[in-house]
TIMI-2910 file (N, C-alpha, C, CB; in pm, 1 decimal, decimal comma, always signed):
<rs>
+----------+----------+----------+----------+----------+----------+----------+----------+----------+----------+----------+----------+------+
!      n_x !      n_y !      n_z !     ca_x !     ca_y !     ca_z !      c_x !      c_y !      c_z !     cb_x !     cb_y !     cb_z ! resn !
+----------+----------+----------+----------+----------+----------+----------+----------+----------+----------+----------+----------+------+
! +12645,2 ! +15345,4 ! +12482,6 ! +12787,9 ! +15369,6 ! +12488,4 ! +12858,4 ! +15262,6 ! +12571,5 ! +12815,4 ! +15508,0 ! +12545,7 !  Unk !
! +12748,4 ! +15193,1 ! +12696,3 ! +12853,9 ! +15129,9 ! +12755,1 ! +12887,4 ! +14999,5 ! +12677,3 ! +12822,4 ! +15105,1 ! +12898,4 !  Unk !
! +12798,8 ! +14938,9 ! +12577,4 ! +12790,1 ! +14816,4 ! +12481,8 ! +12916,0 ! +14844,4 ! +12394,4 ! +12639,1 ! +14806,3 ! +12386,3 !  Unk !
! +12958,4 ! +14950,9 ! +12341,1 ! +13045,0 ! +14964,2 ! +12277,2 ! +13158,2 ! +14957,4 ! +12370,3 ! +13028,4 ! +15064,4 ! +12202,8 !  Unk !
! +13150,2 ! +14976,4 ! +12491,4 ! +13291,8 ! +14963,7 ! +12552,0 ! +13284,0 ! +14844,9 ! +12577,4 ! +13336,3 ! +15044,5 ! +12671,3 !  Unk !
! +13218,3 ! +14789,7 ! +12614,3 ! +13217,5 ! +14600,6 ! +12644,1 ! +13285,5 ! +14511,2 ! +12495,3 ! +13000,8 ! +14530,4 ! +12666,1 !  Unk !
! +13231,3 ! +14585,0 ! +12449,9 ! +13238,9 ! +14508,0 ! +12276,7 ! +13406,2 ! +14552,7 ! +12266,0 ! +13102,9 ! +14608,5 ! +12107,2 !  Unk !
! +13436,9 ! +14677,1 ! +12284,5 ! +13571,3 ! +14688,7 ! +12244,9 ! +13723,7 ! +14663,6 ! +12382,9 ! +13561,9 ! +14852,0 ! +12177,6 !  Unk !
! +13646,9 ! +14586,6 ! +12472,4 ! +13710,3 ! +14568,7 ! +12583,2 ! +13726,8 ! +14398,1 ! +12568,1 ! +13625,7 ! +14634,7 ! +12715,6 !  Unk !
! +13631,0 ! +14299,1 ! +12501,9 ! +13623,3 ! +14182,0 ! +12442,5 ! +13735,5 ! +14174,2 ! +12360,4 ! +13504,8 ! +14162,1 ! +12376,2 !  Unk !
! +13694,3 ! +14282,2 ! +12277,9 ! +13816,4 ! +14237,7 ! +12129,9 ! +13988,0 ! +14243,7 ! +12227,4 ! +13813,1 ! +14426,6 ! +11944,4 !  Unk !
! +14004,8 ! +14389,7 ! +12232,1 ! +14113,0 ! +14368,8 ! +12327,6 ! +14161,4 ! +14285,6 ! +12415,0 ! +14112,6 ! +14430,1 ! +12381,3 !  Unk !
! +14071,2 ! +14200,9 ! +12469,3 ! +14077,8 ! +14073,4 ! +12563,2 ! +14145,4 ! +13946,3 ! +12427,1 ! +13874,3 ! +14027,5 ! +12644,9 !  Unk !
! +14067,0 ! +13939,0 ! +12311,7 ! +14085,9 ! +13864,1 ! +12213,7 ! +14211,2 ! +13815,3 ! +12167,0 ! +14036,4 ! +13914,2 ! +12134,1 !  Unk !
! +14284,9 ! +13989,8 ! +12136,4 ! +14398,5 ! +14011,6 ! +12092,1 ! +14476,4 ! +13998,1 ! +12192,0 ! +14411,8 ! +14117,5 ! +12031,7 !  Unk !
! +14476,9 ! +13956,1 ! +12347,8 ! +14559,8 ! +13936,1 ! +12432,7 ! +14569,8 ! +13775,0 ! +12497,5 ! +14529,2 ! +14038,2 ! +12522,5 !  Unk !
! +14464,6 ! +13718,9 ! +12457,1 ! +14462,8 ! +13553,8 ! +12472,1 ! +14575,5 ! +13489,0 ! +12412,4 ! +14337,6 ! +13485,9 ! +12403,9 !  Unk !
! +14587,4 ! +13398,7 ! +12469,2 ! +14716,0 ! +13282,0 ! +12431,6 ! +14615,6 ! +13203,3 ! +12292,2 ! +14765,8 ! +13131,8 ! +12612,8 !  Unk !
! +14687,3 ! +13111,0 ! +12249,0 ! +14617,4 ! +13021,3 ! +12165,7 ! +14537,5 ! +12926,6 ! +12202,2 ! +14686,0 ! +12968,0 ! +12101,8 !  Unk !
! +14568,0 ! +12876,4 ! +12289,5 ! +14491,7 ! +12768,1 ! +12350,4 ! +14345,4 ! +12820,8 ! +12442,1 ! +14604,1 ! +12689,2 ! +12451,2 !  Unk !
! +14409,8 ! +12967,6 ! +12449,2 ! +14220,6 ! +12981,9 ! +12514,5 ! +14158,3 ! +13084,4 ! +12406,4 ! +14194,9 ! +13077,5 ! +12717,9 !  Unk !
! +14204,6 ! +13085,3 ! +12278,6 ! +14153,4 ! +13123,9 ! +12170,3 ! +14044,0 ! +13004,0 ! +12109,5 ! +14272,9 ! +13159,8 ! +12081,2 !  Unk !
! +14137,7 ! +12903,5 ! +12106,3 ! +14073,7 ! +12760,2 ! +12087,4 ! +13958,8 ! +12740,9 ! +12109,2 ! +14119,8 ! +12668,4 ! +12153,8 !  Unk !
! +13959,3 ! +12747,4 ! +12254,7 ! +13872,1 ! +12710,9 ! +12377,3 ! +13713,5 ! +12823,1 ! +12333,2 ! +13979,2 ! +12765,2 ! +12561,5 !  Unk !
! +13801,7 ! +12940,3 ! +12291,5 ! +13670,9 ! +13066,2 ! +12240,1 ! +13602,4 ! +12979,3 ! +12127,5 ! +13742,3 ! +13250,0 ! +12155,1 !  Unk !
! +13673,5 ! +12946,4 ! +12028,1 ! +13617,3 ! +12925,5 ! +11897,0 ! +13573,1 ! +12811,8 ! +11914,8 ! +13698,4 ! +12935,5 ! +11781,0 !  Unk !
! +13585,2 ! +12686,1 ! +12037,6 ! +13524,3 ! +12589,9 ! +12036,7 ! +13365,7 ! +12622,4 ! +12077,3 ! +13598,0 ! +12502,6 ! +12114,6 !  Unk !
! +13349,3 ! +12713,9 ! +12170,4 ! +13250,4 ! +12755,7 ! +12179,7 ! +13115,9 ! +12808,1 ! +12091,3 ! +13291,3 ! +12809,4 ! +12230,2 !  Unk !
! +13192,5 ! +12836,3 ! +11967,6 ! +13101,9 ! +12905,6 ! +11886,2 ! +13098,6 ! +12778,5 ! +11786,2 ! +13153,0 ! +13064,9 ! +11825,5 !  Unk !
! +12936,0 ! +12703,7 ! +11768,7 ! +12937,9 ! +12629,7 ! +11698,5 ! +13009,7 ! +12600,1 ! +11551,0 ! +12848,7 ! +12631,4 ! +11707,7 !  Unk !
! +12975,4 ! +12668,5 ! +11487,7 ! +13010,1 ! +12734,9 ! +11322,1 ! +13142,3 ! +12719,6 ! +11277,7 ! +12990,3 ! +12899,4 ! +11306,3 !  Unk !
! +13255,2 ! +12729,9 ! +11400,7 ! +13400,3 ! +12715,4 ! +11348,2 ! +13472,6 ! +12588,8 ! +11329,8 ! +13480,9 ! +12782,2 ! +11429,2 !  Unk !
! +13505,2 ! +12543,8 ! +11201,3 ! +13570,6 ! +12448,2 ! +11181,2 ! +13708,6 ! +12432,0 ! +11160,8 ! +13523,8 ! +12411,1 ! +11110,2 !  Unk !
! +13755,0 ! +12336,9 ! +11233,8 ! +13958,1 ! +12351,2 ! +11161,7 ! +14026,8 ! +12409,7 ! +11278,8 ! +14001,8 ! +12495,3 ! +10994,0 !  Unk !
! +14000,0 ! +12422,5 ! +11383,4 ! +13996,6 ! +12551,0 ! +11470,9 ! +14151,6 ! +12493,8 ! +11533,6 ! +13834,7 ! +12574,6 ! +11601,6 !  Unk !
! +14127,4 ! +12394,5 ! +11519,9 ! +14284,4 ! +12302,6 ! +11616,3 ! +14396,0 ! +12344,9 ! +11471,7 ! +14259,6 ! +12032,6 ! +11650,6 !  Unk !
! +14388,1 ! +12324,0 ! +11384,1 ! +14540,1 ! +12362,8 ! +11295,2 ! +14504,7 ! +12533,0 ! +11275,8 ! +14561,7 ! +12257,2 ! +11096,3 !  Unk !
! +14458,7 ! +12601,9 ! +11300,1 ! +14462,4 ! +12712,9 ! +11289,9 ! +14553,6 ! +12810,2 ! +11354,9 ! +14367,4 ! +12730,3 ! +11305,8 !  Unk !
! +14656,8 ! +12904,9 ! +11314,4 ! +14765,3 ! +12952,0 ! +11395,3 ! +14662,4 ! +13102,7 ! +11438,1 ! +14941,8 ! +12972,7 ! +11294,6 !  Unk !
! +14699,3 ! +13169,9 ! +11559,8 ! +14677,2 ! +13266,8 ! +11665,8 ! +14608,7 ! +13371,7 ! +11558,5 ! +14827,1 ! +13321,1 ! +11758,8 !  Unk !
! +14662,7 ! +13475,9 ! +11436,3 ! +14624,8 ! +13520,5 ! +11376,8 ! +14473,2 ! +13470,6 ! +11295,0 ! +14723,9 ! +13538,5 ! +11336,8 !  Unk !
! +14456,1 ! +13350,9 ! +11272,3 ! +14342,0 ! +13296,6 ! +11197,2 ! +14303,3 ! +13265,7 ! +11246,7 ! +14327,2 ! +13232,7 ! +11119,5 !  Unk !
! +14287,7 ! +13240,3 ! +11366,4 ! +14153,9 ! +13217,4 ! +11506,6 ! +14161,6 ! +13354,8 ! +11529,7 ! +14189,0 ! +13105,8 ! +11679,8 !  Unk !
! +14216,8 ! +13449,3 ! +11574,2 ! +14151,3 ! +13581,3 ! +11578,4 ! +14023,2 ! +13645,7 ! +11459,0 ! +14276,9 ! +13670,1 ! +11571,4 !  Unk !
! +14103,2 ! +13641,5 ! +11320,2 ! +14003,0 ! +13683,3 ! +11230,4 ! +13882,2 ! +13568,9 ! +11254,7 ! +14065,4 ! +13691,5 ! +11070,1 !  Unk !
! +13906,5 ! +13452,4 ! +11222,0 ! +13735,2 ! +13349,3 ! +11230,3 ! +13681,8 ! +13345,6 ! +11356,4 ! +13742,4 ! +13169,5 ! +11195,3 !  Unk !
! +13736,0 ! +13430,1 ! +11485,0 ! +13632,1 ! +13448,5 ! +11624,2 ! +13535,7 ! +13583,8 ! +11598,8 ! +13737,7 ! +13479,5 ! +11788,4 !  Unk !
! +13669,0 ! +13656,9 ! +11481,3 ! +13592,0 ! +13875,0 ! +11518,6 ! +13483,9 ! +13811,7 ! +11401,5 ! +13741,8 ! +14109,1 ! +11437,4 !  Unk !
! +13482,2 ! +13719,1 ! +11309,3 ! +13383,9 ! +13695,2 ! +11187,6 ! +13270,1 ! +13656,3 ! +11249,6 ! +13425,7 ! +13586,6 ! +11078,5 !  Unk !
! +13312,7 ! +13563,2 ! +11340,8 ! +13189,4 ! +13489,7 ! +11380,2 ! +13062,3 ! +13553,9 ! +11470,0 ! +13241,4 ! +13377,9 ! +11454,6 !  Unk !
! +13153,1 ! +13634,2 ! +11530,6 ! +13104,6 ! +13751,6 ! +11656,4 ! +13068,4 ! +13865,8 ! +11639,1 ! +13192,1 ! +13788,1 ! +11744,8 !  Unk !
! +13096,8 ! +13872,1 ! +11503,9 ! +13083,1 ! +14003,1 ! +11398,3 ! +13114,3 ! +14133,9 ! +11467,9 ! +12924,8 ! +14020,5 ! +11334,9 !  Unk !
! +13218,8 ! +14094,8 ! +11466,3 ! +13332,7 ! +14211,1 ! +11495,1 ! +13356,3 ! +14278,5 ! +11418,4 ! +13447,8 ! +14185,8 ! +11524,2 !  Unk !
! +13411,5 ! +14400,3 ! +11345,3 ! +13468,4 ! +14471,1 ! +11247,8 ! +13602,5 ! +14470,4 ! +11331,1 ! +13394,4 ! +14615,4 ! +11202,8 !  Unk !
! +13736,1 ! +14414,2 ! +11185,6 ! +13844,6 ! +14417,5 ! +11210,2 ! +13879,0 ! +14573,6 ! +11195,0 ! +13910,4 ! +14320,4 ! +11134,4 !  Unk !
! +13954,6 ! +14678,6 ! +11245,1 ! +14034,9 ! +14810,9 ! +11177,2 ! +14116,6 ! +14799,7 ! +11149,3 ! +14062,3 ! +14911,4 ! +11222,1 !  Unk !
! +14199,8 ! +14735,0 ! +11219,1 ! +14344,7 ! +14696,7 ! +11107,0 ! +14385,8 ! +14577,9 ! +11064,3 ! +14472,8 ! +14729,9 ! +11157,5 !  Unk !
! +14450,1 ! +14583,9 ! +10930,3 ! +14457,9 ! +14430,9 ! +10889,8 ! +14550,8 ! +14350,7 ! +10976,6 ! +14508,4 ! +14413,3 ! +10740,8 !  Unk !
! +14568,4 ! +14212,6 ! +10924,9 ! +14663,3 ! +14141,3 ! +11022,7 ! +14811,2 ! +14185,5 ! +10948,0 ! +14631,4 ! +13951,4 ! +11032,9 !  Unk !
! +14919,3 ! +14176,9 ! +11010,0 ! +15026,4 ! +14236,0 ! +10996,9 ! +15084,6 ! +14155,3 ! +10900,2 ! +15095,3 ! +14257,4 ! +11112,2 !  Unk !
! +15144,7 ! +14210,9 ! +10760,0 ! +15151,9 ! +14120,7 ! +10663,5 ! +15285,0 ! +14194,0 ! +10684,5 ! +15053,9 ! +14105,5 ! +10524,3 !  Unk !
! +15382,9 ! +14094,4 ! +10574,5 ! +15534,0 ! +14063,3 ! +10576,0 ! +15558,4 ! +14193,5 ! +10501,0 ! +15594,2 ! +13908,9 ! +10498,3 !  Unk !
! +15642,4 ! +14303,6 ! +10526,6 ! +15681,2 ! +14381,4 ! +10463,2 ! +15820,5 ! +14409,2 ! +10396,3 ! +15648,0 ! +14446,7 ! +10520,1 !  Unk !
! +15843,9 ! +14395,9 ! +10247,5 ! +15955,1 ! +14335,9 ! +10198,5 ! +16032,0 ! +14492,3 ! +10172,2 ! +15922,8 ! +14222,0 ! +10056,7 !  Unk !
! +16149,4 ! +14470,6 ! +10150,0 ! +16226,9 ! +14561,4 ! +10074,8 ! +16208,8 ! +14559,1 !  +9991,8 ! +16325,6 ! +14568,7 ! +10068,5 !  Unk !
! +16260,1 ! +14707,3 !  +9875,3 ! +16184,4 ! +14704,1 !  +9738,3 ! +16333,7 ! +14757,6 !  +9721,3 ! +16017,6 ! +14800,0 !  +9690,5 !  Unk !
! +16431,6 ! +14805,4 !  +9733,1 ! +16529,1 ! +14912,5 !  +9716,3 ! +16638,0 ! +14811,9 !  +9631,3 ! +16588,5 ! +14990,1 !  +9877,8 !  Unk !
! +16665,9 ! +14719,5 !  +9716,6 ! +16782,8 ! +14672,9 !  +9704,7 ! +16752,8 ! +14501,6 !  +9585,5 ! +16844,8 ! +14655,7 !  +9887,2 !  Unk !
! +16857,0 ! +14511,0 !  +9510,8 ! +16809,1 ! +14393,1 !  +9403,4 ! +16965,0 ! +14277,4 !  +9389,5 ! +16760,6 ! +14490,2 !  +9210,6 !  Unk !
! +16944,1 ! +14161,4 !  +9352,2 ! +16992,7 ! +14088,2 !  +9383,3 ! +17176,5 ! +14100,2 !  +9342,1 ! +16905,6 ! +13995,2 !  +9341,6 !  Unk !
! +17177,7 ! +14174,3 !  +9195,0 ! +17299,7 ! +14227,3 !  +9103,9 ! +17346,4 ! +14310,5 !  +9262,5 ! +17250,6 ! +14349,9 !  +8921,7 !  Unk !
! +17323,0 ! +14401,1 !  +9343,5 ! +17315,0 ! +14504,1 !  +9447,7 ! +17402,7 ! +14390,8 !  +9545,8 ! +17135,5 ! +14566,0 !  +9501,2 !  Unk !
! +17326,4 ! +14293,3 !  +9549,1 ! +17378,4 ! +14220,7 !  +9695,9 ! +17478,7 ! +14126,5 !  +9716,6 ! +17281,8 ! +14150,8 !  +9754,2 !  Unk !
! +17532,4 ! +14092,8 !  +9558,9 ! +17630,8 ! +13988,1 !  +9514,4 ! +17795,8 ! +14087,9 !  +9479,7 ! +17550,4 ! +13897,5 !  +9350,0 !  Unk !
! +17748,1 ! +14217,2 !  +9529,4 ! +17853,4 ! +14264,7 !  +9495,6 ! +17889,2 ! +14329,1 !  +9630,3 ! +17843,9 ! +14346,5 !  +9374,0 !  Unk !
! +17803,6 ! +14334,1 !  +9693,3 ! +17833,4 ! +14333,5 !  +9820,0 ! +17899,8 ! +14241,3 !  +9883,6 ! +17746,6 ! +14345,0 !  +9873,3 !  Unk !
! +17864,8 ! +14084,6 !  +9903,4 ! +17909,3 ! +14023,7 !  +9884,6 ! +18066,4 ! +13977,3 !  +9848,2 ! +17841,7 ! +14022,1 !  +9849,8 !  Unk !
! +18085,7 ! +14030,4 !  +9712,0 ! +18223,4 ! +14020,1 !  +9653,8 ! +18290,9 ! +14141,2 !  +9746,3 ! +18229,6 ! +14046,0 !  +9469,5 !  Unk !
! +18288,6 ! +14238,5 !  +9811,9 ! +18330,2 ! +14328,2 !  +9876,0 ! +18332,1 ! +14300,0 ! +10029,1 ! +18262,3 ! +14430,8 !  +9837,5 !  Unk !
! +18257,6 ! +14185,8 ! +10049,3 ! +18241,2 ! +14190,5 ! +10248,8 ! +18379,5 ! +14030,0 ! +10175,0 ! +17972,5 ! +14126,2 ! +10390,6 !  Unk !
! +18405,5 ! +13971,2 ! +10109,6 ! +18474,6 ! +13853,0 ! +10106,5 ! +18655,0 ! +13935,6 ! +10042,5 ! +18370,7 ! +13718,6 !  +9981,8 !  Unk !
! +18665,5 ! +14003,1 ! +10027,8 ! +18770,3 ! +14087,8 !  +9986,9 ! +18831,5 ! +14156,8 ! +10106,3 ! +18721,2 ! +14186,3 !  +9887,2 !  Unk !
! +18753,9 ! +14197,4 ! +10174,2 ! +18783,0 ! +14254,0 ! +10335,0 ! +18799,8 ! +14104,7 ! +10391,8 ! +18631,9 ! +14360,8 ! +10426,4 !  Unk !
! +18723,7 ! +13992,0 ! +10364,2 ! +18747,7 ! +13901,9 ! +10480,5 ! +18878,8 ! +13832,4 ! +10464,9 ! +18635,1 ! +13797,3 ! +10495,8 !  Unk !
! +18949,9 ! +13866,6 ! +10310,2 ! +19139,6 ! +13817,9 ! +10277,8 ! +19159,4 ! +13906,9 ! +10327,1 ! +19233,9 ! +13800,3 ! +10128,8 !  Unk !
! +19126,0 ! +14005,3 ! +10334,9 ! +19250,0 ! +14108,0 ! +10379,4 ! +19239,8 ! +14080,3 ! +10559,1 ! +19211,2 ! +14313,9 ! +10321,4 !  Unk !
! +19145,2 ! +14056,8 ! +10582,3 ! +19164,7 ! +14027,9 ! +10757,7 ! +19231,5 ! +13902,4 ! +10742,6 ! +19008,8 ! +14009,4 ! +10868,4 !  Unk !
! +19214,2 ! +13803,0 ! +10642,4 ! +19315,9 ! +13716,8 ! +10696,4 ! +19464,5 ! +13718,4 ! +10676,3 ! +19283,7 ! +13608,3 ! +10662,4 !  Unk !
! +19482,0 ! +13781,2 ! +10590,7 ! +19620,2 ! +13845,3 ! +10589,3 ! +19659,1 ! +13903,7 ! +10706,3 ! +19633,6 ! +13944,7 ! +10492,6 !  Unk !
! +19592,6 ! +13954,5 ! +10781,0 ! +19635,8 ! +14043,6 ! +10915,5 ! +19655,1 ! +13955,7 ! +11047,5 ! +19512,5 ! +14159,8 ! +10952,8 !  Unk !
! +19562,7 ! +13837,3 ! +10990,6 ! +19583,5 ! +13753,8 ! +11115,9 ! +19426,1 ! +13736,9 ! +11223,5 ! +19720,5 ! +13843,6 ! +11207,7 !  Unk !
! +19372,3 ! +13836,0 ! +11176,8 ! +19215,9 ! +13869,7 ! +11282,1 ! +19102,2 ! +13807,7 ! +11257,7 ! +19155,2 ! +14014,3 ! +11276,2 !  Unk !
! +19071,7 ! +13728,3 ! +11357,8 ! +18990,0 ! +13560,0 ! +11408,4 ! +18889,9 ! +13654,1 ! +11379,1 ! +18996,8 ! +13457,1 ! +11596,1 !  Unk !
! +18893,6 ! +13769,8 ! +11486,2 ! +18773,3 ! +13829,2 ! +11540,0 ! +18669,0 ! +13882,9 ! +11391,4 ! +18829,7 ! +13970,7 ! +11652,5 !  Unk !
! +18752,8 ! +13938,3 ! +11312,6 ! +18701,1 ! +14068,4 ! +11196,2 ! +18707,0 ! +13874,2 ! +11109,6 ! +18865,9 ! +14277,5 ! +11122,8 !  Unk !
! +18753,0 ! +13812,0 ! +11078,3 ! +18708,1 ! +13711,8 ! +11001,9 ! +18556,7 ! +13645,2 ! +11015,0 ! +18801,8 ! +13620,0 ! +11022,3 !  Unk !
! +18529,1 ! +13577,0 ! +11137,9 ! +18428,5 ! +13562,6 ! +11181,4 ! +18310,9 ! +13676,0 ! +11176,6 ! +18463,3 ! +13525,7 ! +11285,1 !  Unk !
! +18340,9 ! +13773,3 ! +11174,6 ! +18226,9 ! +13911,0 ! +11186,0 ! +18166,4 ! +13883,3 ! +11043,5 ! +18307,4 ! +14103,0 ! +11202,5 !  Unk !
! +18291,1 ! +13877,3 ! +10928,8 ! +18255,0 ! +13908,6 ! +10832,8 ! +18182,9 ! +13758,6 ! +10784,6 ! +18366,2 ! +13977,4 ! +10759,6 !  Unk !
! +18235,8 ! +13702,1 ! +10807,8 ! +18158,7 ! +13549,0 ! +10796,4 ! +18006,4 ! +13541,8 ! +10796,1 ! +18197,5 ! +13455,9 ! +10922,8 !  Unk !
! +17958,5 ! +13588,4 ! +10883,7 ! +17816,2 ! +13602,2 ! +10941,0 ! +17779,0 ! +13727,6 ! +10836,6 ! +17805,8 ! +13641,3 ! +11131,0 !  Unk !
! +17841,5 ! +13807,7 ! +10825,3 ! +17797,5 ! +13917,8 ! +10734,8 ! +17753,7 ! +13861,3 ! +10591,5 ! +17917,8 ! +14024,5 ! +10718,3 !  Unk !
! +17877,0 ! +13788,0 ! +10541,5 ! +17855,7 ! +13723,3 ! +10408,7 ! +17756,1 ! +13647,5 ! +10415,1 ! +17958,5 ! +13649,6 ! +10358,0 !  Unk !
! +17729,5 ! +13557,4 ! +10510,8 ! +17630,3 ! +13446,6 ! +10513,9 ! +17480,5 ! +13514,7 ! +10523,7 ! +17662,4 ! +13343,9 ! +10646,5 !  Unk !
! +17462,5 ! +13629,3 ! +10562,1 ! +17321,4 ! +13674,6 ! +10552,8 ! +17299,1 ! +13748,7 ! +10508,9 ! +17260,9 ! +13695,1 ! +10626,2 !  Unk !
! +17392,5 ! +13822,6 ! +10385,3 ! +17340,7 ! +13876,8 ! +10279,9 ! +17337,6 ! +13749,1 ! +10144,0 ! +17434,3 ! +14015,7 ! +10254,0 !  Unk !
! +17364,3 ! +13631,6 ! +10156,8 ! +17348,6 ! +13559,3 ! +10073,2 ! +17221,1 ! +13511,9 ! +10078,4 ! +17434,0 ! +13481,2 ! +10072,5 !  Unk !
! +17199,6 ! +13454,5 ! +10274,0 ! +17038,3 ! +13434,4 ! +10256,5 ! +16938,0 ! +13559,1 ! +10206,1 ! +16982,4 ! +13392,7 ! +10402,6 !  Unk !
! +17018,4 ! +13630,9 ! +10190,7 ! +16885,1 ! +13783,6 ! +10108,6 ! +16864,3 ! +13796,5 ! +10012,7 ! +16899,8 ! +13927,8 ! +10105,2 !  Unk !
! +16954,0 ! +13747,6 !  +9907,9 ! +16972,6 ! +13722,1 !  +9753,4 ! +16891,3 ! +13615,2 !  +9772,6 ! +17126,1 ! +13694,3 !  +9679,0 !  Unk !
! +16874,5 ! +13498,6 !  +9832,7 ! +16811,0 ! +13337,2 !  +9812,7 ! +16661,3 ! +13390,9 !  +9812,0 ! +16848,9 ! +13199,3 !  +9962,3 !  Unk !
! +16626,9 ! +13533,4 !  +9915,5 ! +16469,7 ! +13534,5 !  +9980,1 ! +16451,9 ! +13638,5 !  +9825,3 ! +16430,2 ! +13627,3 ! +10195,6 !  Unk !
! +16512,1 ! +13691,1 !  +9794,1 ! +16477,4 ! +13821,1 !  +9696,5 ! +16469,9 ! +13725,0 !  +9578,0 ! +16606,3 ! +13966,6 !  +9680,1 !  Unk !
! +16533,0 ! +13635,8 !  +9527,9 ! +16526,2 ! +13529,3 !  +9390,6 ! +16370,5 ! +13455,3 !  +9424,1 ! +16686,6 ! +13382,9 !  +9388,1 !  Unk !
! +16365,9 ! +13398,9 !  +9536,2 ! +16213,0 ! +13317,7 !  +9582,4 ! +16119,8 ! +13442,2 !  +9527,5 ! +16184,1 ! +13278,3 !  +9793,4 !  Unk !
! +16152,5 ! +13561,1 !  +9536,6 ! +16024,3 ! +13611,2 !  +9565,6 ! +15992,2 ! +13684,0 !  +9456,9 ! +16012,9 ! +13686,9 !  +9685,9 !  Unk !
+----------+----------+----------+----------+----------+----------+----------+----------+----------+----------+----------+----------+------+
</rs>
């Protein structure tokens, strides 16, 4: 029992290292190659491989929206830029600019939802 706490007191140590003394781990272990362009996540998995670790959870992959579709966000869009005449009709820097930033990053969401 106490091997298993050593073993799972390592990994935890693993997952709390900087990169550079991840490096420094995997330089250690003959077998690993590439180890210098490798980002923090992929020196973790090729140290628990090498050390034969069992991973339990995967590495944290990108989790997308599924709800909302691009027809959805261009009309949004046409609706956040309709409010942004009517604030300029009123005169308001403040609600112009808000909406500015609003428009501008639901457009980059249409650009990431078309990529993808």
């Amino acid at each position: 029992m106490a091997a298993k706490e050593t073993q799972d007191r390592k990994e935890k140590d693993l997952e709390q290292m900087t990169v550079k003394e991840l490096r420094a781990v995997a330089a250690e272990t003959a077998d690993l190659a590439g180890i210098h362009a490798m980002r923090k996540a992929e020196l973790l998995a090729a140290i628990k491989e090498a050390r034969g670790i069992k991973e339990e959870k995967p590495l944290r992959e990108k989790v997308e929206k599924t709800g909302v579709t691009v027809k959805q966000l261009k009309a949004k869009i046409v609706e956040l830029k309709r409010k942004r005449e009517e604030a300029r009709e009123e005169k308001d820097r403040r609600m112009i600019e808000i909406l500015r930033r609003r428009i501008n990053r639901v457009k980059k969401r249409t650009r990431k939802l078309s990529q993808a």
